[in-house]
C-alpha positions as CSV (number, residue, x, y, z in Angstrom):
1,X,2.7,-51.5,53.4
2,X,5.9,-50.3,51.8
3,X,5.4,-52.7,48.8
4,X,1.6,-50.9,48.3
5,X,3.2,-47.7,48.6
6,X,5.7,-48.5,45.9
7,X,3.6,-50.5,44.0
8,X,1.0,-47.3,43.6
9,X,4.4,-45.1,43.0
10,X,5.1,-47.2,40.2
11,X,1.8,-46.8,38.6
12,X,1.8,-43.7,38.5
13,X,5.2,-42.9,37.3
14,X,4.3,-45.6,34.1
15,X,1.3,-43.9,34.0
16,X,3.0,-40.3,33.6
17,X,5.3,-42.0,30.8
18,X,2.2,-43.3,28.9
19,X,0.5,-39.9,28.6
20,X,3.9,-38.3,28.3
21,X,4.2,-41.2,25.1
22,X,0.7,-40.1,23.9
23,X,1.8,-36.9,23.8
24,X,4.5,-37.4,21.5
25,X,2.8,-39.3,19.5
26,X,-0.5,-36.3,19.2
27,X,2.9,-34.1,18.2
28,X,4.2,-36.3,15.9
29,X,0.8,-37.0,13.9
30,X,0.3,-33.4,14.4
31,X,3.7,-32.2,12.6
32,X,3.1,-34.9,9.9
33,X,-0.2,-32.9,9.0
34,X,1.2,-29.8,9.3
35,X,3.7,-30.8,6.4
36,X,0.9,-31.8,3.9
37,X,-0.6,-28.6,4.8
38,X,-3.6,-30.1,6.8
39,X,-3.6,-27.1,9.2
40,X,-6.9,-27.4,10.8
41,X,-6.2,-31.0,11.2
42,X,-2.5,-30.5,12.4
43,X,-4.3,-28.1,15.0
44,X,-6.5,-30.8,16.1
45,X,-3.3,-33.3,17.2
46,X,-1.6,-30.3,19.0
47,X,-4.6,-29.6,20.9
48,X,-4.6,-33.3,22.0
49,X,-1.2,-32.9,22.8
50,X,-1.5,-30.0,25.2
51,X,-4.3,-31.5,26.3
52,X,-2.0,-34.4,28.2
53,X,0.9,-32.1,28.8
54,X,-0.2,-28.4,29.3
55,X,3.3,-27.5,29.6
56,X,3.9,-28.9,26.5
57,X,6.1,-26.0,24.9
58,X,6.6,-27.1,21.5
59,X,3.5,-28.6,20.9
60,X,1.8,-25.0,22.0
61,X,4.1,-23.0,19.6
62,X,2.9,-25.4,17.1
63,X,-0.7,-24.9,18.2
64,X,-0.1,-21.0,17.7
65,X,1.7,-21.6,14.3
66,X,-1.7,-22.8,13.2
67,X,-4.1,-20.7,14.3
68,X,-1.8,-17.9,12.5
69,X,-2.3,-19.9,9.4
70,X,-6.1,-20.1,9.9
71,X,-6.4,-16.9,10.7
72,X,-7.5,-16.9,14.4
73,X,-4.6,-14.9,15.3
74,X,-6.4,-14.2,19.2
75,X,-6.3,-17.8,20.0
76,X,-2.6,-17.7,18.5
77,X,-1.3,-15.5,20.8
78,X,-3.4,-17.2,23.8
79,X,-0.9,-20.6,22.6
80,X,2.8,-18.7,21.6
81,X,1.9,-17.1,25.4
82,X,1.9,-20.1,27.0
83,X,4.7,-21.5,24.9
84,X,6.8,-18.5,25.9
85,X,6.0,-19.1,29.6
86,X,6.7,-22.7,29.3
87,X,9.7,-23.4,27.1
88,X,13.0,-21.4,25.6
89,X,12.8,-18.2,24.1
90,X,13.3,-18.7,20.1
91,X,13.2,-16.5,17.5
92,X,10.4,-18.7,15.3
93,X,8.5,-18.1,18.7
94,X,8.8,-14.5,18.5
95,X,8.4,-14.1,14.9
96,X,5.0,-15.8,15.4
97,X,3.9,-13.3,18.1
98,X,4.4,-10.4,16.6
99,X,2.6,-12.1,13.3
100,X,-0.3,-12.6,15.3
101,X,-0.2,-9.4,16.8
102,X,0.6,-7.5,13.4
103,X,-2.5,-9.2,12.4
104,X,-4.7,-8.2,15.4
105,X,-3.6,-4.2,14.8
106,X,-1.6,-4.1,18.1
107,X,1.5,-2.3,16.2
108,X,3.6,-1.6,19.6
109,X,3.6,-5.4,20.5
110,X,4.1,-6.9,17.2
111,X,7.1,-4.3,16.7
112,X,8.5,-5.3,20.4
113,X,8.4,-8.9,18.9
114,X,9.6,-9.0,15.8
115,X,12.5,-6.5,17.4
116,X,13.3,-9.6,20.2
117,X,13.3,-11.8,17.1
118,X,16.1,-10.1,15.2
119,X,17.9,-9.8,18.4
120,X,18.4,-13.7,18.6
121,X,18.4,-13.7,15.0
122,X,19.5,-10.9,13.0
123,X,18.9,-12.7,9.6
124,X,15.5,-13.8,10.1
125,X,14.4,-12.7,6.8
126,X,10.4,-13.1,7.3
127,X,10.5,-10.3,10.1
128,X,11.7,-8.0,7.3
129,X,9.2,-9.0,5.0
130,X,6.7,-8.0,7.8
131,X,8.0,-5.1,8.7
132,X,8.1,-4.0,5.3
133,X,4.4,-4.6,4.6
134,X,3.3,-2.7,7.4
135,X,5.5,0.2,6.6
136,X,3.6,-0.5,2.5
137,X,0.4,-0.1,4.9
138,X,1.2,2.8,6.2
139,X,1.9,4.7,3.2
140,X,5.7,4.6,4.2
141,X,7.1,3.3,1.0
142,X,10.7,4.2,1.7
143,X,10.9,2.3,5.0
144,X,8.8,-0.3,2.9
145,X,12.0,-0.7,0.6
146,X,14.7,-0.7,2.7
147,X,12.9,-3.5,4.5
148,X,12.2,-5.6,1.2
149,X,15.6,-5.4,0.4
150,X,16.4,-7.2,3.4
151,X,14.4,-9.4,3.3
152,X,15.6,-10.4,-0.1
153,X,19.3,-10.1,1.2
154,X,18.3,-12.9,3.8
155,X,15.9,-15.0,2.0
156,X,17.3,-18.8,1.5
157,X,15.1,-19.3,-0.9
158,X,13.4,-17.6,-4.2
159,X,10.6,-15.6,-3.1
160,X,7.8,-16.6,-5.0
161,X,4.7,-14.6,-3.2
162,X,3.3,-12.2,-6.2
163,X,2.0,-9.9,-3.4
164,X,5.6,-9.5,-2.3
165,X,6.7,-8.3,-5.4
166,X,3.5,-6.4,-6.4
167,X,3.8,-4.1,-3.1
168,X,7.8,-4.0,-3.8
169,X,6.5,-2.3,-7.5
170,X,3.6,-0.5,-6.0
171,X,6.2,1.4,-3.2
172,X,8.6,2.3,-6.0
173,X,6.1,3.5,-8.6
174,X,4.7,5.7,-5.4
175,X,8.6,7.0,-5.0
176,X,8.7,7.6,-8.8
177,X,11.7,5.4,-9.4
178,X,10.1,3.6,-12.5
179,X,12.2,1.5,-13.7
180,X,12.4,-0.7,-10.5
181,X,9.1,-0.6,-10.2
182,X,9.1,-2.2,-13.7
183,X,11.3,-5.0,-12.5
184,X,9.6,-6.1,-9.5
185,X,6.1,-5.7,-11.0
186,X,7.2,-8.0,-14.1
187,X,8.5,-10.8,-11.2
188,X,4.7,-10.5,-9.6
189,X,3.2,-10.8,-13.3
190,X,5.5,-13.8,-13.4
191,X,4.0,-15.2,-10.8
192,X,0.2,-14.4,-11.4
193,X,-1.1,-13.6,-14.6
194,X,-4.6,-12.9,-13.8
195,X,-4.1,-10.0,-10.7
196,X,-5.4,-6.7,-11.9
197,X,-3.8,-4.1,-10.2
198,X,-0.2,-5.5,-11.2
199,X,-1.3,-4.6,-14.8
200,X,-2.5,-1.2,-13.9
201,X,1.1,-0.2,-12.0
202,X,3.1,-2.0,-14.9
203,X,1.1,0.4,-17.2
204,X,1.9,3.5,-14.5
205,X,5.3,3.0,-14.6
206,X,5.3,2.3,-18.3
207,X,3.6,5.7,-19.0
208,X,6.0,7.2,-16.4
209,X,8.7,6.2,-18.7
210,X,7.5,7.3,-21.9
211,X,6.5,3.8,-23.0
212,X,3.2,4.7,-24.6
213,X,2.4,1.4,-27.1
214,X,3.6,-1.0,-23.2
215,X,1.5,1.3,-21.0
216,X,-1.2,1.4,-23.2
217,X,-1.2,-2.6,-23.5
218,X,-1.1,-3.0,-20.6
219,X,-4.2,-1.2,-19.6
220,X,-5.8,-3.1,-22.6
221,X,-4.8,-6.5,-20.4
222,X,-6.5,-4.9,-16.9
223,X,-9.7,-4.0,-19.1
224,X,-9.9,-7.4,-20.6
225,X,-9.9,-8.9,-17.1
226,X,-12.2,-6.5,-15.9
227,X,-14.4,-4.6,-18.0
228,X,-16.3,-2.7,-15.2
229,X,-13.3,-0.7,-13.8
230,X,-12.6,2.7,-14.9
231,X,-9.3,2.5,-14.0
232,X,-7.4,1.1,-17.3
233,X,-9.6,3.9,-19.4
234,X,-8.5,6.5,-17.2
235,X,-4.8,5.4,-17.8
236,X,-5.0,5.1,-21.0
237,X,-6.5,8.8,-21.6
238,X,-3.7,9.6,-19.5
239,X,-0.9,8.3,-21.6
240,X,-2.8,10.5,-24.1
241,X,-3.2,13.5,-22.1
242,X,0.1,13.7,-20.4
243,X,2.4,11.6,-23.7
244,X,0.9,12.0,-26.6
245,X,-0.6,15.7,-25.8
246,X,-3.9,14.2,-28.0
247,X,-6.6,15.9,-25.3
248,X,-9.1,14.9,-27.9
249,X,-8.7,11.2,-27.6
250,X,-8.0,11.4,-24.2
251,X,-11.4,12.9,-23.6
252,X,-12.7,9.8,-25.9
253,X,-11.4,7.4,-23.1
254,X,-12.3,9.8,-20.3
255,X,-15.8,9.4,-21.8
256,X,-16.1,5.9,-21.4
257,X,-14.8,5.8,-17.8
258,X,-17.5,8.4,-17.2
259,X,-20.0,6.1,-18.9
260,X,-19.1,3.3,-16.3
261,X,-19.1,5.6,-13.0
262,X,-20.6,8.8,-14.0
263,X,-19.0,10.9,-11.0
264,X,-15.5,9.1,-11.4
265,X,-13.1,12.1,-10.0
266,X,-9.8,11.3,-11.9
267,X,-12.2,10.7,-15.4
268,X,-13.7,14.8,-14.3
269,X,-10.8,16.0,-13.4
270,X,-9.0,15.0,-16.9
271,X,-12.1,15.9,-18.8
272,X,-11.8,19.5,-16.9
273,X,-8.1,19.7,-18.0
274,X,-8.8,19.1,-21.6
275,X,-11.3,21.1,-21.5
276,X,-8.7,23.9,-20.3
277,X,-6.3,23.1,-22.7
278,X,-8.4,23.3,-25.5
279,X,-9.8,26.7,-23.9
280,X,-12.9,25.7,-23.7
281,X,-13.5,26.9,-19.8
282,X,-17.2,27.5,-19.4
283,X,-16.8,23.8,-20.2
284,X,-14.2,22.7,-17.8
285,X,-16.0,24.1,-15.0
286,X,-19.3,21.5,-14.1
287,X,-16.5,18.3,-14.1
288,X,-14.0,19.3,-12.0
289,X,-16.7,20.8,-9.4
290,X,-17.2,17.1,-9.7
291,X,-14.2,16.0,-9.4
292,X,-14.1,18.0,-6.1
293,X,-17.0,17.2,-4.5
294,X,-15.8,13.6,-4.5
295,X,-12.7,13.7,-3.3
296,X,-12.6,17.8,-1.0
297,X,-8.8,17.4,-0.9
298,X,-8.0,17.5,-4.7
299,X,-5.4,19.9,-4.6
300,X,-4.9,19.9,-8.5
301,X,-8.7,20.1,-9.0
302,X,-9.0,22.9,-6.9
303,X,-6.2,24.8,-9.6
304,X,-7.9,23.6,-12.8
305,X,-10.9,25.1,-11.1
306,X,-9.2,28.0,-10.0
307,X,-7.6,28.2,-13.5
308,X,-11.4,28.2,-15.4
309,X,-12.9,30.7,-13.2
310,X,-10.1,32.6,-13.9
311,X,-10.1,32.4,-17.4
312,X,-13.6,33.4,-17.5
313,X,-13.5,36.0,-15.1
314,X,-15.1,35.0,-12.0
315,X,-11.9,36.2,-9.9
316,X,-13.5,35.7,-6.9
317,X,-14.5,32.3,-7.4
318,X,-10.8,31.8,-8.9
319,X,-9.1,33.7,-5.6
320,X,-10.7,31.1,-3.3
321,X,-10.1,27.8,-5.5
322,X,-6.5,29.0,-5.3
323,X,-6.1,30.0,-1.7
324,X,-7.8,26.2,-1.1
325,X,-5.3,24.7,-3.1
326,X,-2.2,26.7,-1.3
327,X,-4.2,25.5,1.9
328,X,-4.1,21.9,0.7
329,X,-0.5,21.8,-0.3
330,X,1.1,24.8,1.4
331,X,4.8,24.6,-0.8
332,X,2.1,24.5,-3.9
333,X,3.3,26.8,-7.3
334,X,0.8,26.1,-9.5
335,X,-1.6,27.7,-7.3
336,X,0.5,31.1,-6.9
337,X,1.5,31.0,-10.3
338,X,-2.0,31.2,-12.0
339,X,-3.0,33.6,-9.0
340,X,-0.2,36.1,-9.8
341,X,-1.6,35.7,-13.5
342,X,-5.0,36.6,-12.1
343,X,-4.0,39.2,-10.2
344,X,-1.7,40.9,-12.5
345,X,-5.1,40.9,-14.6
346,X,-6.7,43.1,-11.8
347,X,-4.0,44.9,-11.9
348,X,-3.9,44.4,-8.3
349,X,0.1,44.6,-7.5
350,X,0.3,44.1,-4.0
351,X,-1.6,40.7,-4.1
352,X,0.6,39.9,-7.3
353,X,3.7,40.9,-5.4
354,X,2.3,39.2,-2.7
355,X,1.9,35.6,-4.8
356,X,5.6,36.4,-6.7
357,X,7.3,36.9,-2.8
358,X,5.8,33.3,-1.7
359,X,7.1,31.9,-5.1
360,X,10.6,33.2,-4.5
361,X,10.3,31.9,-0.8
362,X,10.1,28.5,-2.7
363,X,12.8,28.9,-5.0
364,X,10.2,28.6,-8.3
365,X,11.4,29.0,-11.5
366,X,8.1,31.2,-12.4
367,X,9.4,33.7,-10.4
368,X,11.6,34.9,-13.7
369,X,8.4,34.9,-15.7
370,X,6.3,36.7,-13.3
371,X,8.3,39.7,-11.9
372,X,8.4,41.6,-14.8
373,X,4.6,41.4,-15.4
374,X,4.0,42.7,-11.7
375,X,6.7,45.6,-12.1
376,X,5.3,46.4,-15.2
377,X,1.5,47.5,-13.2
């Protein structure tokens, strides 16, 4: 009886070490794939893996890893769970749960992840990269640099993901520091030569500097690979507009934006503009209604507006394009300043006074210019 007993022991203790074996051997196929970037496949050995050893730690992470890189970031976290619960708490671990999270828009638990990852590892340079991004996503542009940069500072090797660098250039254009926008826009160019949008910020940032012939090329370049945007013709009327003070050839290029999207706001607003500066106001009027209607929070639409009813007299049209404006952006002077003007025309001191007060409020340099022609009512 005790030989039976031992004999069935045995058994199953060999029999534990050959699935325990098998196991190994899923993981190890598995891994193998993963290297030649067979993910799906990779995925498939895991999955056999866990499927003889549910506690199987590593070969779960792994099985998360993958489903991150497919995409399926709900299963992932279902696995790196399990993995967590199961095995020793790593940073790769972490750094893959809050991916995954990240990913599924849970922003509290992918920030409580990627916060336990730099906690084990403070140098984990991928966290930074994510946190970075989201910050990009979120319109935070100087969190978004000061996380790039350390990222970069950590990174063991060169960073060759053109998105990287395009987001780095897009943040700095949107902080108006130009000329490292320039730099990390040329490294995403360097790395793709056919994505779009890094050709229209290089041309931003070009025409931000005063580069006219390099802005203007490289607009030409974002045409040629796509003809049906607007956007290049737009920038280059700008470099016109804003540069070269050539409202007449700006309008040419405003036309043809117009001719591709008919109710483009940025191509009415700039028509409208021109149309100011070349005091031609009645004319000004129709596109940047235009321009308003398709974007209601155009600040600067709602003063060129303001600026043409002015200009030709409908003051109570004018009064309530400007107050929208102050509305819109309350530290506004463009608004005030053209509403003083306006007001000064009524002769209506106390609203001028009124505009001239807010203005000195703001420290504006207009206030100089304007005080004299309210005292003088």
């Amino acid at each position: 009886m005790k030989n039976t007993i031992a004999i069935f022991l045995l058994s199953i203790c060999l029999a534990a070490g050959a699935q325990a074996q098998d196991a190994l051997s899923y993981y190890n196929q598995g891994i193998k794939l993963k290297e030649s970037t067979k993910t799906a496949e990779a995925l498939a050995q895991f999955r056999k893996a866990i499927a003889l050893n549910p506690k199987y730690s590593e070969a779960l992470y792994q099985a998360g890893w993958c489903q991150n890189d497919l995409k399926e970031y709900s299963s992932a976290i279902t696995y790196l769970q399990k993995a967590r619960q199961f095995g020793p708490a790593m940073p790769k671990l972490f750094f893959e749960l809050g991916y995954a999270f990240e990913k599924t828009g849970k922003t509290d638990s992918a920030l409580y992840y990627y916060g336990k990852c730099l906690e084990m590892n403070p140098g984990y340079s991928l966290v930074y990269k994510q946190l970075g991004t989201m910050a990009y996503m979120k319109d935070d542009y100087n969190t978004a640099i000061t996380n790039y940069n350390k990222y970069e500072e950590n990174a063991k090797a060169e960073i060759k993901d053109y998105m990287y660098w395009y987001r780095k250039g897009f943040s700095y254009n949107a902080l108006k520091d130009y000329t490292n926008a320039n730099t990390a826009l040329l490294k995403s160019l360097g790395l793709n030569k056919e994505y779009l949008n890094t050709y229209l910020e290089l041309g931003f940032a070009a025409s931000k500097r005063k580069l006219d012939d390099e802005a203007i090329g490289y607009f030409r370049t974002a045409m040629n690979l796509d003809p049906k945007s607007h956007i290049p013709l737009n920038g280059i009327a700008e470099v016109y507009r804003d540069n070269k003070k050539d409202c007449d050839e700006a309008m040419n290029w405003y036309r043809k934006s117009l001719q591709l999207n008919p109710t483009e706001r940025k191509a009415c607003y700039g028509m409208g503009y021109c149309f100011n500066s070349k005091e031609q106001f009645a004319n000004a009027i129709g596109y940047l209604k235009t321009a308003i209607e398709n974007e209601p929070s155009y600040t600067a639409a709602y003063i060129e507006l303001g600026y043409a009813y002015y200009r030709t007299d409908k003051f109570t049209d004018a009064e309530t394009c400007f107050n929208k404006a102050i509305e819109l952006s309350p530290k506004n002077e463009n608004a005030r300043y053209y509403a003083c003007l306006m007001y000064v025309k009524q002769k209506n001191k106390a609203k001028a006074q009124r505009m001239v007060d807010e203005l000195k409020a703001l420290s504006s340099k207009h206030v100089t210019t304007l005080q004299p022609k309210v005292n003088g009512l």
